[in-house]
N, C-alpha and C positions, 0 to 999 in steps of 0.2 A: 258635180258640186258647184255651189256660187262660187266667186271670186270674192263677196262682200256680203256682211250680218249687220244685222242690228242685235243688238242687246241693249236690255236695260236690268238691271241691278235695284234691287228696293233696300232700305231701312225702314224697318218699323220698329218698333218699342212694344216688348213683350212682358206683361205680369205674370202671367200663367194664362189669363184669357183667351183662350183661343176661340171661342166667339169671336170678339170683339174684333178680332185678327182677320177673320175670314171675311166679316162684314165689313174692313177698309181693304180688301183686295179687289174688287170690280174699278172702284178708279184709279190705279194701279195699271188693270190691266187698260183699262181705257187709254190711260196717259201712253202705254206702251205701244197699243195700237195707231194711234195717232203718229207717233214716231216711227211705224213702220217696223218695227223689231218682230226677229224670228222666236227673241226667247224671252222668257222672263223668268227672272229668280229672286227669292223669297228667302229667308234666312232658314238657319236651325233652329227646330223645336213648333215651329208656329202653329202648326195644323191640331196638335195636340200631344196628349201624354199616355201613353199607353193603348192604343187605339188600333183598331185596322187599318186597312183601306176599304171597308165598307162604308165606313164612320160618315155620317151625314157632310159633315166638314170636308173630308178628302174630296167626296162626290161632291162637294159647292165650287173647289178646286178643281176637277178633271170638269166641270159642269163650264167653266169661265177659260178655264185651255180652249173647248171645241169653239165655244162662243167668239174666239176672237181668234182661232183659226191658229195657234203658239201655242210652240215646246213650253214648258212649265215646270219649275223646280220648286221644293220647299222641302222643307223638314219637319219632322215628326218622331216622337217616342213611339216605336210599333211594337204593340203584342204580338210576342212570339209564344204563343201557349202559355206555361207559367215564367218564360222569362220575357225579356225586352231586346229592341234594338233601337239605338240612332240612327236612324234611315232619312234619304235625302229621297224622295219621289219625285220620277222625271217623267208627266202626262208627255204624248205627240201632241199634234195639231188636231185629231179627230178627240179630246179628250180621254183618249183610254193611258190607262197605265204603262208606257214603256220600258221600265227599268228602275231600279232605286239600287243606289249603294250605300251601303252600312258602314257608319264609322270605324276606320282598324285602330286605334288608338284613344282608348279613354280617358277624358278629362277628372281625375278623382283624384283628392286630396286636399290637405287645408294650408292657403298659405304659411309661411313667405312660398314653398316650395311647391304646392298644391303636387304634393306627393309625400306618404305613402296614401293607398285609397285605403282609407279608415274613416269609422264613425258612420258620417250622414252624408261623407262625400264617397261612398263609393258604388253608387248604383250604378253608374257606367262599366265598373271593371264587373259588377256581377252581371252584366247583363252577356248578350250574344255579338260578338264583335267580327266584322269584316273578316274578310281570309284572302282580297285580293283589290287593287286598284284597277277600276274599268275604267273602260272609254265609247261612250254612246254614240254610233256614228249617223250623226241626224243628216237630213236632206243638201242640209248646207256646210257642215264639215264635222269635224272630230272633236266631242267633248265629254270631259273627265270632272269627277267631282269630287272633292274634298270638305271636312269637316271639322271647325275650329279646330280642335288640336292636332288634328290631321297636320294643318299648315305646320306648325310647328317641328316637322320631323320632313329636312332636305331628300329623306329618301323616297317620302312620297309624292312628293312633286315631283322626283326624276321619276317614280317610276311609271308615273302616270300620260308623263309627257312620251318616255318612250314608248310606252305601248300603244303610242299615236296619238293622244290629246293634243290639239292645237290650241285650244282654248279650255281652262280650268275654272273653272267655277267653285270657289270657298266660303262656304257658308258658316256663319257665327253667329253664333244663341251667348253674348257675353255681355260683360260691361266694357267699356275701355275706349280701346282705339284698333282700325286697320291697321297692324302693321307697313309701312311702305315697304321698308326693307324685306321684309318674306315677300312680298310680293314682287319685288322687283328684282332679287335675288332669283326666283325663280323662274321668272321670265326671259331673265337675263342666259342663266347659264343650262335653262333648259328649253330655249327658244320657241316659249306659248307666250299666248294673251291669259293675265289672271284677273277674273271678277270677281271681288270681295265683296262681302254686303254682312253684314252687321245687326243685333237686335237693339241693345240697348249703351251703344257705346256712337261713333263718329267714322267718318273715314272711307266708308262705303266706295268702290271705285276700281278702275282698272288699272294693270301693269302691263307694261309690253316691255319687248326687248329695245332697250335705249331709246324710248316715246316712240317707235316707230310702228305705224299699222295700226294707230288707234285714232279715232279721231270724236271729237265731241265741242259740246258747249262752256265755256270759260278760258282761264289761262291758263298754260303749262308753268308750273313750277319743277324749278330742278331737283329731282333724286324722289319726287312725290306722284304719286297715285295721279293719270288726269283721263276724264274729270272723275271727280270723284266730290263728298256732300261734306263738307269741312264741320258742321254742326253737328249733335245729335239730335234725335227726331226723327217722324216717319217723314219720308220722303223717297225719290228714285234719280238714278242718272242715269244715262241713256249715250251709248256711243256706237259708233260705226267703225266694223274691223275691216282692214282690208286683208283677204286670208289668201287673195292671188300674191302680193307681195310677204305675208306671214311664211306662205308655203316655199317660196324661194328662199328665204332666208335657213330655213329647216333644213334643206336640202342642202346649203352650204354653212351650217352650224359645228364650226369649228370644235366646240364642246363636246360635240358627237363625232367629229373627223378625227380629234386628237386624245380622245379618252385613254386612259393603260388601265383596262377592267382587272389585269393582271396584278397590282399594285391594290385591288378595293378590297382585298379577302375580309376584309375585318368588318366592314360593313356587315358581312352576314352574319356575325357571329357573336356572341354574348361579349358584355364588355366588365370589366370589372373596373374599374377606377378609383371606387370606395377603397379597394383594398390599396391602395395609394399612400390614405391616407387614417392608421390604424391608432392615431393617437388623438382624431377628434372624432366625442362620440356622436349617437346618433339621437336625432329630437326628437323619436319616437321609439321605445322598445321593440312595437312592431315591424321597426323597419326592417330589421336582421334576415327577417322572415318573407320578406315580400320583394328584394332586390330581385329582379330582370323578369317581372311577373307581371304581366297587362292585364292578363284575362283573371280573376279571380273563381 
């Protein structure tokens, strides 16, 4: 394996067109090639909604991976017979299909709490959802991938880092902003590099453990994503990981030396908390009925 990657990271700005999407990815990959990057990644959702990987679109995508010789990530709604998945699709260098991981945790529900999944927000919880966090062990080292609200849940970044990811890639089909802190939280106490990228929000960019092993164009700011694309809009950044100093730091990752797994039981196990709190009700009737329920 190398000692050193390139990656670059895209934001684009997604309506549902995914056309439009696929026909701004060649200068994307161009710009990436010119940087010398082994990978490039592309957010959630962009390839399309309900679709194969036969889909004209996919094959423009594995068609622009062989072209320029990169690993290649993106997201896409995939037809699974009469249901769906959020699938992240990860071409090689030769553009064939490598791998894709399915989102384990569905984003559905209506604010403030975008929970329970009711109405028009729950087509993630009906659809087919993950049953495990991989790790794709490419030419140049170990990477895992995540899925907006993936991020959102500490156990999937550890679980993803122990079962070898060095580098996490999270992908976001939202509005808003990158998180720093989930990213840098996660870097931090589960010793990877995280690349975020974004559709219709800011922030796009990488985390490492305490700035170290990452290296790119602009200034480092304190407790912040670097580099990373401070705007929204389409656009990419591009940085250089050092994975010979990543991998020494793993190996003496305290986090991992001083864990007590003996102390997590509860991690794996249903949580009740509501019942805490039995004398404020609940904003939806149907919540009663849908506590500790992902998959609908």
């Amino acid at each position: 394996m190398k000692n050193e990657t390139r990656i670059t990271l895209v934001q684009m700005t997604y309506d549902g067109d995914s056309d439009a999407v696929v026909a701004r990815m060649p200068a994307f990959f161009e710009k990436a090639a010119d940087y010398g990057s082994d990978l490039i990644a592309f957010p959630e959702y962009v390839l399309g909604n309900r679709i194969t990987v036969g889909h004209k679109r996919v094959k423009r995508f594995f068609a622009l991976a062989k072209k320029h010789k990169m690993y290649a990530v993106a997201g896409m709604v995939e037809a699974c017979g009469e249901k769906w998945s959020t699938a992240a699709l990860l071409a090689d260098r030769a553009g064939n299909l490598l791998g894709r991981y399915l989102k384990c945790h569905p984003a559905s529900g209506p604010p403030p709490h975008y929970w329970p999944p009711i109405g028009e927000s729950d087509a993630e919880a009906r659809g087919v959802l993950g049953n495990q966090f991989k790790v794709f062990r490419l030419d140049f080292g170990a990477v895992g991938i995540l899925q907006c609200y993936d991020g959102y849940f500490p156990e999937a970044w550890g679980c993803t880092s122990f079962a070898g990811a060095e580098i996490i890639l999270w992908l976001n089909g939202r509005e808003g902003t990158i998180e720093d802190s989930h990213c840098l939280f996660a870097a931090s106490a589960y010793g990877c590099v995280v690349g975020a990228n974004i559709t219709n929000g800011r922030n796009t960019g990488f985390g490492s453990p305490s700035g170290q092993f990452v290296s790119g164009k602009g200034k480092r700011e304190e407790m912040r994503l670097f580099p990373r694309m401070k705007t929204p809009g389409d656009g990419c950044v591009h940085a250089t990981i050092d994975l010979g100093g990543l991998r020494h730091h793993r190996k003496h990752l305290r986090t991992v030396h001083q864990r007590r797994p003996e102390l997590y039981g509860l991690l794996t196990q249903h949580i009740r908390i509501w019942q805490d709190y039995p004398d404020i009700p609940w904003d939806y009737p149907e919540c009663a009925d849908l506590v500790n329920k992902a998959q609908l």
